[in-house]
Backbone as JSON Lines, residues from 0, in Angstrom:
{"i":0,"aa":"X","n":[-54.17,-130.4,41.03],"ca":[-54.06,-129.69,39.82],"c":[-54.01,-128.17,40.1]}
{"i":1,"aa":"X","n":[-54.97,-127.58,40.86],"ca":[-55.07,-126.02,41.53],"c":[-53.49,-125.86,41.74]}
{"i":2,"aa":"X","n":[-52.9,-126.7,42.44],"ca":[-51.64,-126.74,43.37],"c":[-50.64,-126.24,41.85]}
{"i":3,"aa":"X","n":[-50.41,-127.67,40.87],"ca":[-49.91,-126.93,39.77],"c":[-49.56,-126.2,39.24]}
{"i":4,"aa":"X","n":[-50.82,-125.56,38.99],"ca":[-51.4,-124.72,38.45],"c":[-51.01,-123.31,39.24]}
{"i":5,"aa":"X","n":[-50.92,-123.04,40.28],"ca":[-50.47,-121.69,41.03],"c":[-48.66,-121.76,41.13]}
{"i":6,"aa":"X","n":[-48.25,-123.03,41.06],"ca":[-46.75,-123.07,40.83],"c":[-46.38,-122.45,39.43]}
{"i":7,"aa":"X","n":[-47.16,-122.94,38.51],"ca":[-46.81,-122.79,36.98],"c":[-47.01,-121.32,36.97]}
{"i":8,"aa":"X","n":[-48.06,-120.47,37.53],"ca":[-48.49,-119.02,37.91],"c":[-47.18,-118.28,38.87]}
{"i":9,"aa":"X","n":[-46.75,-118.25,39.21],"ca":[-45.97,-118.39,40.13],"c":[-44.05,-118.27,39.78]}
{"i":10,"aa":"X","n":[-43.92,-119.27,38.96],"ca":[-42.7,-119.45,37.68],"c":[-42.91,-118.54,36.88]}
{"i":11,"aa":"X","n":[-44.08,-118.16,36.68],"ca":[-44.73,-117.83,35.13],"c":[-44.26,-116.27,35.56]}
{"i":12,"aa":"X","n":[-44.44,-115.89,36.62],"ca":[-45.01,-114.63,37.54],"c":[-43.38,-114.33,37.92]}
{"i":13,"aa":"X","n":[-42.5,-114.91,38.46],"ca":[-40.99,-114.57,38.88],"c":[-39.94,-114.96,37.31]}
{"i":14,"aa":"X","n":[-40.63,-115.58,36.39],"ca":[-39.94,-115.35,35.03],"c":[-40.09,-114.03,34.66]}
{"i":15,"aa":"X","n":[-41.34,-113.25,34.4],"ca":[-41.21,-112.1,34.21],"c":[-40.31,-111.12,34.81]}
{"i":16,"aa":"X","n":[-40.73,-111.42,36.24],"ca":[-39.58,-110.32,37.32],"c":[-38.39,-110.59,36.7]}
{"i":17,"aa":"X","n":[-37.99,-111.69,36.2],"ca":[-36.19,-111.69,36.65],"c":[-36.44,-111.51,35.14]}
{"i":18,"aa":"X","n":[-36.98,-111.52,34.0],"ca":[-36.57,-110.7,32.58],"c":[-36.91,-109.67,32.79]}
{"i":19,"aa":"X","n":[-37.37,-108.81,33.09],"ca":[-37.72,-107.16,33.5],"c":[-36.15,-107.23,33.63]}
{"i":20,"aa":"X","n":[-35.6,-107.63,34.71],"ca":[-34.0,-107.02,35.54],"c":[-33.51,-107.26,34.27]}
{"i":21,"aa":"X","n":[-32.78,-108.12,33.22],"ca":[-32.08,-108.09,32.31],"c":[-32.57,-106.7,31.21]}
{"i":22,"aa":"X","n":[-33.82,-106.33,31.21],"ca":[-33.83,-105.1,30.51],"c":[-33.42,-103.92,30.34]}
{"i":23,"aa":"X","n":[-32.48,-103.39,30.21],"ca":[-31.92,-102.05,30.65],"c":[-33.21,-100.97,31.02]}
{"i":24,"aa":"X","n":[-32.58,-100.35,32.05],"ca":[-33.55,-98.99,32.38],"c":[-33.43,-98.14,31.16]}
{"i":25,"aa":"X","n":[-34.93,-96.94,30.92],"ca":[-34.96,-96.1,29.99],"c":[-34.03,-94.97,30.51]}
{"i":26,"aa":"X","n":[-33.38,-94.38,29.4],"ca":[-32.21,-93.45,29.96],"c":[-33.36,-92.29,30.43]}
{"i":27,"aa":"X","n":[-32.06,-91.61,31.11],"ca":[-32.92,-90.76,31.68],"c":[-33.42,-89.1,30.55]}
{"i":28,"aa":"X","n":[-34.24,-88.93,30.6],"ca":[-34.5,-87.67,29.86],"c":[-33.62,-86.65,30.06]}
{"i":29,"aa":"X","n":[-32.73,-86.08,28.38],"ca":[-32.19,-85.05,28.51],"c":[-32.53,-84.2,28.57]}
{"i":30,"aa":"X","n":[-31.82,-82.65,29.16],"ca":[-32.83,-81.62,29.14],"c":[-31.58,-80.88,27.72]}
{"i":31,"aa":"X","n":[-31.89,-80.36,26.36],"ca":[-31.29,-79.76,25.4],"c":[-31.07,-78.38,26.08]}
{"i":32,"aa":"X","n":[-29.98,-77.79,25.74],"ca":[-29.41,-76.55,26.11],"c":[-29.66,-76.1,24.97]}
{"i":33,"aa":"X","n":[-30.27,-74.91,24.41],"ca":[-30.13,-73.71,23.13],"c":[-28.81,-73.8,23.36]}
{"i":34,"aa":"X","n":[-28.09,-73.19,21.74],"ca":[-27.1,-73.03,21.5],"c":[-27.05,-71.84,21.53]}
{"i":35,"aa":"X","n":[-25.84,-71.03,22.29],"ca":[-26.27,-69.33,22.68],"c":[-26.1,-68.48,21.26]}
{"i":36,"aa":"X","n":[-27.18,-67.57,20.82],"ca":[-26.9,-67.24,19.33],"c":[-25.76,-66.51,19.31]}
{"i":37,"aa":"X","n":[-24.87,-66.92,17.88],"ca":[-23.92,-65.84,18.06],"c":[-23.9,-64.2,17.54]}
{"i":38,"aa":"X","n":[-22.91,-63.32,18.25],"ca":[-22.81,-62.29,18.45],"c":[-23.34,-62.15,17.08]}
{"i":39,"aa":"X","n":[-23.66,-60.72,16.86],"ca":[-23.5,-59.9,15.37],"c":[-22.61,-59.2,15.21]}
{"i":40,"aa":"X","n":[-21.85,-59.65,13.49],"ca":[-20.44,-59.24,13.71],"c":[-20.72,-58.01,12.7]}
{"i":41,"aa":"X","n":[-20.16,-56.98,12.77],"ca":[-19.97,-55.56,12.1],"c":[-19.66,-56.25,10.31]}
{"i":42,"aa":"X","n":[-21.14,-55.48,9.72],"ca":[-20.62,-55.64,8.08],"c":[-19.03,-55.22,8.03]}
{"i":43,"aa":"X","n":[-18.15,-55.7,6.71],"ca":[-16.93,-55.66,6.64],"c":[-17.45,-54.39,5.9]}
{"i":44,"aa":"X","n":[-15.95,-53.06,5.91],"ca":[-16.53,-52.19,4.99],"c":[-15.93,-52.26,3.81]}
{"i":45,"aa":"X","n":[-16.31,-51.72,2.45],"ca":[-16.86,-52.62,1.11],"c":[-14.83,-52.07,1.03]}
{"i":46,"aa":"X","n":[-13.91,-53.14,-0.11],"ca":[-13.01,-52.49,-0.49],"c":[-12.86,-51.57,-1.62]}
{"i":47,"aa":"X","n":[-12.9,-50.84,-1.43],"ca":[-13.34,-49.85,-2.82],"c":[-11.39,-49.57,-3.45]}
{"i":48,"aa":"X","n":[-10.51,-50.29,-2.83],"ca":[-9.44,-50.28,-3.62],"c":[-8.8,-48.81,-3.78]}
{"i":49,"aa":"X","n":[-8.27,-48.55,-5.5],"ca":[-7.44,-46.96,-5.49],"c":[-9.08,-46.45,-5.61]}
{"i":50,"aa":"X","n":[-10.04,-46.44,-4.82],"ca":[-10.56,-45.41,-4.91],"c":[-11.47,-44.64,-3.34]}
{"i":51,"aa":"X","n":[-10.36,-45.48,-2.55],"ca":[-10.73,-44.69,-0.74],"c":[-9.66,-43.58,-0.47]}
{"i":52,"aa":"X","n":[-10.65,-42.32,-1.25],"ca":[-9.45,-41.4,-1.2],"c":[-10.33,-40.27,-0.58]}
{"i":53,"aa":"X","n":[-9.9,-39.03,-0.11],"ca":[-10.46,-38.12,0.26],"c":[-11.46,-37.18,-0.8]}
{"i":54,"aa":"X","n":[-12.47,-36.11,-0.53],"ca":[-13.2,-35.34,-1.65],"c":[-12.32,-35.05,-3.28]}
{"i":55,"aa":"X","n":[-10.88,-34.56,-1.86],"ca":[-10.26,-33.4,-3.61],"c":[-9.62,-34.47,-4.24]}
{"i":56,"aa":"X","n":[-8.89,-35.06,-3.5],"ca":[-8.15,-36.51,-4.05],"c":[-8.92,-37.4,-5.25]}
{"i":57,"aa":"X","n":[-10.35,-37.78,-5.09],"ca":[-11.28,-38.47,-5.7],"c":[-11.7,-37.53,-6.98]}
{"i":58,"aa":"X","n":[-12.1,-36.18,-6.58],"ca":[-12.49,-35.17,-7.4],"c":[-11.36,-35.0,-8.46]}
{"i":59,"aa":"X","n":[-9.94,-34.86,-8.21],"ca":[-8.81,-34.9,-9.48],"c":[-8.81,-36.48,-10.14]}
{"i":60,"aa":"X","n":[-8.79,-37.52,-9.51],"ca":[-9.1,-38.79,-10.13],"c":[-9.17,-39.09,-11.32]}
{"i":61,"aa":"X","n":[-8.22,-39.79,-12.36],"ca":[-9.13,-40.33,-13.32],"c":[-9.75,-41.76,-13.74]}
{"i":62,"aa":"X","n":[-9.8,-42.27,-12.45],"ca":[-10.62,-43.41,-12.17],"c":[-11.68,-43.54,-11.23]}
{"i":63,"aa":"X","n":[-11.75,-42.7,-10.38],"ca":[-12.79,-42.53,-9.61],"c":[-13.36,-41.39,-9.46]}
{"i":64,"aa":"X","n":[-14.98,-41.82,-9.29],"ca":[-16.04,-40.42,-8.91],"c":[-16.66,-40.28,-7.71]}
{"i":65,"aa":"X","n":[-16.49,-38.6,-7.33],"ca":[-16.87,-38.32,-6.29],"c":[-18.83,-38.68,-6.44]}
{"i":66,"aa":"X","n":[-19.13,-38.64,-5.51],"ca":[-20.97,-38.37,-6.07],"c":[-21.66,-38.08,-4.37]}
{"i":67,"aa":"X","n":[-22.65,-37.48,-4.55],"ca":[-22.88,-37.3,-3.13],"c":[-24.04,-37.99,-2.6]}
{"i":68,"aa":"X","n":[-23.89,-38.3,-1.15],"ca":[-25.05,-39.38,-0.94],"c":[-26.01,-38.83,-0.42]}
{"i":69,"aa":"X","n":[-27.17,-39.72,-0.61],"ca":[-28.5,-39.63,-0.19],"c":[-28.8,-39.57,1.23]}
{"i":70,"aa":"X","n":[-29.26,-38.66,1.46],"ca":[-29.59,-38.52,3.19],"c":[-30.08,-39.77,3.92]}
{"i":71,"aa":"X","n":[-30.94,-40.98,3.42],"ca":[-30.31,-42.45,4.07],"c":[-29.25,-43.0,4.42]}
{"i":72,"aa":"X","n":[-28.2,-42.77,3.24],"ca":[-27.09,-43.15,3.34],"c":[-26.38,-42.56,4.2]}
{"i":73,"aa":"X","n":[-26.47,-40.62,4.5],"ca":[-25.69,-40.49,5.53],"c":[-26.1,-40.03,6.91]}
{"i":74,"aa":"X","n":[-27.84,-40.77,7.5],"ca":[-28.36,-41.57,8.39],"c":[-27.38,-42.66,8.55]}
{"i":75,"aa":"X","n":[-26.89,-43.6,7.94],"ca":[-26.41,-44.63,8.55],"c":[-24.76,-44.58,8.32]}
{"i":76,"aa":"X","n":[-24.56,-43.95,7.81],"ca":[-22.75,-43.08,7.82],"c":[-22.17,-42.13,8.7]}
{"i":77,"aa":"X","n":[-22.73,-41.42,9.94],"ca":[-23.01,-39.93,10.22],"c":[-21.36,-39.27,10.04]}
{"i":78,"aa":"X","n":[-21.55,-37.76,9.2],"ca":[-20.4,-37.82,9.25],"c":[-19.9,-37.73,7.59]}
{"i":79,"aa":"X","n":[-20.57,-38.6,7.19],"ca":[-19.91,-38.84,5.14],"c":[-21.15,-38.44,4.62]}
{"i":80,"aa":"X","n":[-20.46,-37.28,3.88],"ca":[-21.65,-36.75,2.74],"c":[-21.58,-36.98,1.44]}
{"i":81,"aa":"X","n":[-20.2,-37.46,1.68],"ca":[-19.42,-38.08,-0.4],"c":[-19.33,-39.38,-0.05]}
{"i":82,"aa":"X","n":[-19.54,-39.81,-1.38],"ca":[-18.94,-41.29,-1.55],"c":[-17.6,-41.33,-2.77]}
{"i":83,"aa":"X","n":[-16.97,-41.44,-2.72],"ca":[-15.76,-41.51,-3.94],"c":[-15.76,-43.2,-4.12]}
{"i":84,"aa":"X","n":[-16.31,-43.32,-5.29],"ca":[-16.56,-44.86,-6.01],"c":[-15.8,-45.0,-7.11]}
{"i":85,"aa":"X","n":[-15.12,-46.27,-7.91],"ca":[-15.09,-45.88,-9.33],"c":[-15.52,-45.7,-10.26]}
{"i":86,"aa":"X","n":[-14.72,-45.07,-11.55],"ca":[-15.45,-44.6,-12.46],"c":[-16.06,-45.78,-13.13]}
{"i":87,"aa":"X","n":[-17.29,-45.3,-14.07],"ca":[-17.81,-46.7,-14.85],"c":[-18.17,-46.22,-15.79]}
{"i":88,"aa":"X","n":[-18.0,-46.66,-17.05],"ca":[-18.5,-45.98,-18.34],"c":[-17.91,-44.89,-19.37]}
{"i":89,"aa":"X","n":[-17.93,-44.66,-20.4],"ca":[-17.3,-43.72,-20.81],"c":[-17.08,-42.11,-20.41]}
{"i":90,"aa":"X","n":[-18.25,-41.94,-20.26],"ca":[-18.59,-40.59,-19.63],"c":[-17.78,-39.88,-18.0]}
{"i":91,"aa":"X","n":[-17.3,-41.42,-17.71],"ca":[-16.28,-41.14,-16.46],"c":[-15.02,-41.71,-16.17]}
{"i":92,"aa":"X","n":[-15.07,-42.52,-17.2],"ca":[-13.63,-43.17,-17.01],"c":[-12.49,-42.57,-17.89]}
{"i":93,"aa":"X","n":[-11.03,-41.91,-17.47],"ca":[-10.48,-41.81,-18.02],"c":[-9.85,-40.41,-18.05]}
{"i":94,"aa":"X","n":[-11.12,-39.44,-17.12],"ca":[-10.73,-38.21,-17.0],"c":[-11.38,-37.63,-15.53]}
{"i":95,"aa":"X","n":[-10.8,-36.25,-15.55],"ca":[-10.58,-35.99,-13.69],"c":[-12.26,-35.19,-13.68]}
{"i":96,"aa":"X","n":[-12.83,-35.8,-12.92],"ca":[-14.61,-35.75,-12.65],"c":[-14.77,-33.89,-13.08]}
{"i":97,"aa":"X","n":[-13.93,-33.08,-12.9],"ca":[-14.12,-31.56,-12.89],"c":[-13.26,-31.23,-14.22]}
{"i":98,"aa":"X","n":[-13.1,-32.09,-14.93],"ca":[-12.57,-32.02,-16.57],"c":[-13.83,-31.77,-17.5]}
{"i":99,"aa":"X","n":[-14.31,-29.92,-17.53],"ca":[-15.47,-29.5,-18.45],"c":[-14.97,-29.82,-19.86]}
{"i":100,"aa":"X","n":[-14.42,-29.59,-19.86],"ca":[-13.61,-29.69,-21.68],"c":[-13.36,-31.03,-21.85]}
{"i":101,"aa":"X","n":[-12.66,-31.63,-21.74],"ca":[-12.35,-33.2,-21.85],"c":[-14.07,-33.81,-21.91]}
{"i":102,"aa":"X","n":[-14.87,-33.72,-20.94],"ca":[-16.4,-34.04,-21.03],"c":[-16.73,-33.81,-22.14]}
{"i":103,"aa":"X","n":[-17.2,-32.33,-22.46],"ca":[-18.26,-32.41,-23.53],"c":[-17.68,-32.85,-25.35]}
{"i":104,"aa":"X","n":[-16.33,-32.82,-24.9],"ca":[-15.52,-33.65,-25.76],"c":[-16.24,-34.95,-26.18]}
{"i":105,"aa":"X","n":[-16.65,-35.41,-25.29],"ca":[-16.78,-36.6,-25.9],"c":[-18.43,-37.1,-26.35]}
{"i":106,"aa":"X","n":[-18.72,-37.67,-27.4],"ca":[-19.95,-37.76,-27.69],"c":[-20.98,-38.43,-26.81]}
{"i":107,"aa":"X","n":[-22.45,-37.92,-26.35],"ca":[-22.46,-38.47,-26.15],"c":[-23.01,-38.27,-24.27]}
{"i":108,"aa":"X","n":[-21.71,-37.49,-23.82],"ca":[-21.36,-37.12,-22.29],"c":[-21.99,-35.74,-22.18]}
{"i":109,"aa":"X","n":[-22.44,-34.92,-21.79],"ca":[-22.8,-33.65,-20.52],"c":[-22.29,-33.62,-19.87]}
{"i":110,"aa":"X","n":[-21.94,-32.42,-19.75],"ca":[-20.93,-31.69,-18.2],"c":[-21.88,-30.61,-17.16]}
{"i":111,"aa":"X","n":[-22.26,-31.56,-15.73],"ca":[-22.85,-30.87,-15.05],"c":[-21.82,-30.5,-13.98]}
{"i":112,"aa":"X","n":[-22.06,-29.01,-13.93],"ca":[-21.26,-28.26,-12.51],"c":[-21.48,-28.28,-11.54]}
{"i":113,"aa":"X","n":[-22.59,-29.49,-11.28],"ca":[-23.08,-29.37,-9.63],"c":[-23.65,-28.8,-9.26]}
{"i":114,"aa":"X","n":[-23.58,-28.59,-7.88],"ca":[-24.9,-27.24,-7.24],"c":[-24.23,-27.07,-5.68]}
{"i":115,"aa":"X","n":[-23.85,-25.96,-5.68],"ca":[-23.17,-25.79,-4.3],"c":[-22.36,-26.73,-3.58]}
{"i":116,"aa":"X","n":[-21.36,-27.11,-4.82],"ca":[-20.41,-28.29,-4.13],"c":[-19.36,-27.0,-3.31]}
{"i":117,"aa":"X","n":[-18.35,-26.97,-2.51],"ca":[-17.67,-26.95,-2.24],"c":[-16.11,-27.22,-1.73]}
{"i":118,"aa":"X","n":[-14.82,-27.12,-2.81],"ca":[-13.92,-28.23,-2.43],"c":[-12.81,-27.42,-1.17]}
{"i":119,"aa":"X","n":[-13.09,-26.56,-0.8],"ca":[-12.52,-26.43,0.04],"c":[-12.54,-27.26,1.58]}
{"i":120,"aa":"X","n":[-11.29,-27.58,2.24],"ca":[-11.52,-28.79,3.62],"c":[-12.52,-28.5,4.28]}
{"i":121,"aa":"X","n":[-13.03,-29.26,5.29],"ca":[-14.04,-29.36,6.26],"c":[-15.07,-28.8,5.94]}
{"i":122,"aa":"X","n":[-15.63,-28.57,4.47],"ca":[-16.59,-28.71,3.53],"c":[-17.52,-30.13,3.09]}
{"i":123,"aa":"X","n":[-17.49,-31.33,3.96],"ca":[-17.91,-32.75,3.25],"c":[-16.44,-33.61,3.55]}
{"i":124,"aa":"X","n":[-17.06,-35.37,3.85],"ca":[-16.48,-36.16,4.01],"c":[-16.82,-36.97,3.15]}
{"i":125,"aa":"X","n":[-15.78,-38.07,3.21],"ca":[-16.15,-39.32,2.17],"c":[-15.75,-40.66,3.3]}
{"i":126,"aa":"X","n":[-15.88,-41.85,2.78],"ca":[-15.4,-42.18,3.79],"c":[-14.13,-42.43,4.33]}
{"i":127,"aa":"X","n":[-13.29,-41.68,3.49],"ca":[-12.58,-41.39,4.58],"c":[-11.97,-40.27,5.84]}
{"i":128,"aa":"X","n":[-13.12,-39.8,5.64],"ca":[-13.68,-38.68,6.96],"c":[-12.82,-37.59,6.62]}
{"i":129,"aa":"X","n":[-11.84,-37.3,6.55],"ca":[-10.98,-36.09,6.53],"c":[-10.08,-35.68,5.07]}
{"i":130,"aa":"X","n":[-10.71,-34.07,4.72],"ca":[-9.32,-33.64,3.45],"c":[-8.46,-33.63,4.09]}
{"i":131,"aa":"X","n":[-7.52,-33.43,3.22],"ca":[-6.24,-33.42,3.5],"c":[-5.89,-31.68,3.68]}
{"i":132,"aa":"X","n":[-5.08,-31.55,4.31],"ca":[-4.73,-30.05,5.01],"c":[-4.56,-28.92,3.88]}
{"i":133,"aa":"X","n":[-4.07,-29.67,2.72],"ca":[-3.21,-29.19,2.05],"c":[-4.69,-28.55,1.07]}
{"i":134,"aa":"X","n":[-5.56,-28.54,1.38],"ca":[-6.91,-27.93,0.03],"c":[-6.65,-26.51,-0.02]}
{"i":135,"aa":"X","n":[-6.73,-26.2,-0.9],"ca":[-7.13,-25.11,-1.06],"c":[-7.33,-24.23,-0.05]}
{"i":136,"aa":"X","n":[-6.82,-23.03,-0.09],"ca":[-7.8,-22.25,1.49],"c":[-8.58,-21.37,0.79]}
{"i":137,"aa":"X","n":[-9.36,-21.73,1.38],"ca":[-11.15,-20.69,0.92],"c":[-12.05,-20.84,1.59]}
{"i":138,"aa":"X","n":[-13.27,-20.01,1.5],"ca":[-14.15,-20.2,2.46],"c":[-15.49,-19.9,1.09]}
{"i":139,"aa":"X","n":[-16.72,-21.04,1.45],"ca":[-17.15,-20.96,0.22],"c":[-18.88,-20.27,1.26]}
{"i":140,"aa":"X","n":[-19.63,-20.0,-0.02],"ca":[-20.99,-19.39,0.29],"c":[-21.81,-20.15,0.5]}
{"i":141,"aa":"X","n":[-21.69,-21.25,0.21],"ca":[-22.52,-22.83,-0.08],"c":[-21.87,-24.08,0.23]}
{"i":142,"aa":"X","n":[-22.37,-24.89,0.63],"ca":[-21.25,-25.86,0.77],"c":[-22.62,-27.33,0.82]}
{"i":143,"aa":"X","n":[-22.16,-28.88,0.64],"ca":[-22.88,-29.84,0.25],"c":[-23.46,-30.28,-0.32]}
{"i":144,"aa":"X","n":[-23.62,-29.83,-1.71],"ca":[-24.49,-29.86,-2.7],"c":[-23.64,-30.82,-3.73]}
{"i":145,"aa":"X","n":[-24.11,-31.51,-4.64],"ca":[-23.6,-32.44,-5.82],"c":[-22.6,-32.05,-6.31]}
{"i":146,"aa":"X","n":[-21.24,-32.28,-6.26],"ca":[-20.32,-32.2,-6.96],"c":[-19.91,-32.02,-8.61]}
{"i":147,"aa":"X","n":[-19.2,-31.26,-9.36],"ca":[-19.58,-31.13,-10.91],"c":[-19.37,-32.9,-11.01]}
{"i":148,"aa":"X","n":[-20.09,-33.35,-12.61],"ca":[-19.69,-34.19,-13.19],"c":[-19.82,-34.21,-14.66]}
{"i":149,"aa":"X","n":[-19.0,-35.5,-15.02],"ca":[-19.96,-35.81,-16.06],"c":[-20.72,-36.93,-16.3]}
{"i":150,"aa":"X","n":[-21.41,-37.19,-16.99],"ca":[-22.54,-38.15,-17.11],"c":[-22.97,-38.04,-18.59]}
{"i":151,"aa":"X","n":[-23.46,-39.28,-18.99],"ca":[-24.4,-39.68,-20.06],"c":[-25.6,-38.08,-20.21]}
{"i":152,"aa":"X","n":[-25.54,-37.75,-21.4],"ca":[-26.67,-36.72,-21.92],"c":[-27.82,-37.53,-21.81]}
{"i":153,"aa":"X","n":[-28.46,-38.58,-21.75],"ca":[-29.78,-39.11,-21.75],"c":[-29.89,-39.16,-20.37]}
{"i":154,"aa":"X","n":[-28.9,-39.27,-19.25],"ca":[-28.86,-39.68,-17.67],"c":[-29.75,-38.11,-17.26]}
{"i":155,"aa":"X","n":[-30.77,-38.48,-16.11],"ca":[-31.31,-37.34,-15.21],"c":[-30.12,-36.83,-14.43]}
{"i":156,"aa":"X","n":[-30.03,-35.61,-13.84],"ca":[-29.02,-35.19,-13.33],"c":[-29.34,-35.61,-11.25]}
């Protein structure tokens, strides 16, 4: 019976071995690669349409206003001290930003003259960096300061 009994142990013992072999091996461990981050691509710059025009160009406009930017803004511009945007609202749409008469014309609007704007060339950029040759020739006492406008009478200047 012992005798059996170590055969049946034995079968019992080389059944296992030979089902182990029919088991497939565990694959082997992958090693994951990061995916390399991609580059950073340059903000697109904004289309501002008929209104990427130079200072005097923007300044005769009667759809777009010159306005001058905030020393953050031209921290990260170097170079542009105007922005020429379009007009929005009554108070600017419709007439050329340095139109005193046409302004207070209308109800409603204030006509501010600015503060040491200067439109003579290489006086201030917008973005598109350069007047045109053709400005005016003058040489002013002041130069970078807020451009005239007009604006809403309830608006801070």
């Amino acid at each position: 019976m012992i005798k059996r009994l170590s055969v049946l142990l034995g079968l019992l013992a080389l059944g296992l071995m030979v089902g182990s072999c029919d088991t497939p091996p565990d694959p082997e461990p992958t090693i994951e690669t990061p995916e390399p981050e991609p580059e950073p691509q340059p903000e697109p710059e904004p289309d501002l349409g008929p209104c990427d025009l130079d200072r005097l160009t923007c300044l005769r406009s009667r759809d777009c206003v010159l306005e001058l930017l905030s020393p953050e803004a031209t921290e990260r511009s170097p170079g542009q001290s105007y922005h020429c945007r379009p007009a929005v609202g009554p108070c600017e749409e419709g007439m050329a930003q340095q139109d005193s008469v046409a302004c207070e014309a209308l109800e409603g609007c204030t006509y501010d003259g600015g503060g040491c704007f200067c439109p003579c060339p290489g006086y201030g950029e917008t973005q598109v960096l350069e007047d045109p040759e053709e400005g005016p020739g003058c040489a002013c006492a002041c130069a970078g300061g807020p451009p005239p406008t007009c604006r809403a009478s309830d608006e801070k200047p």
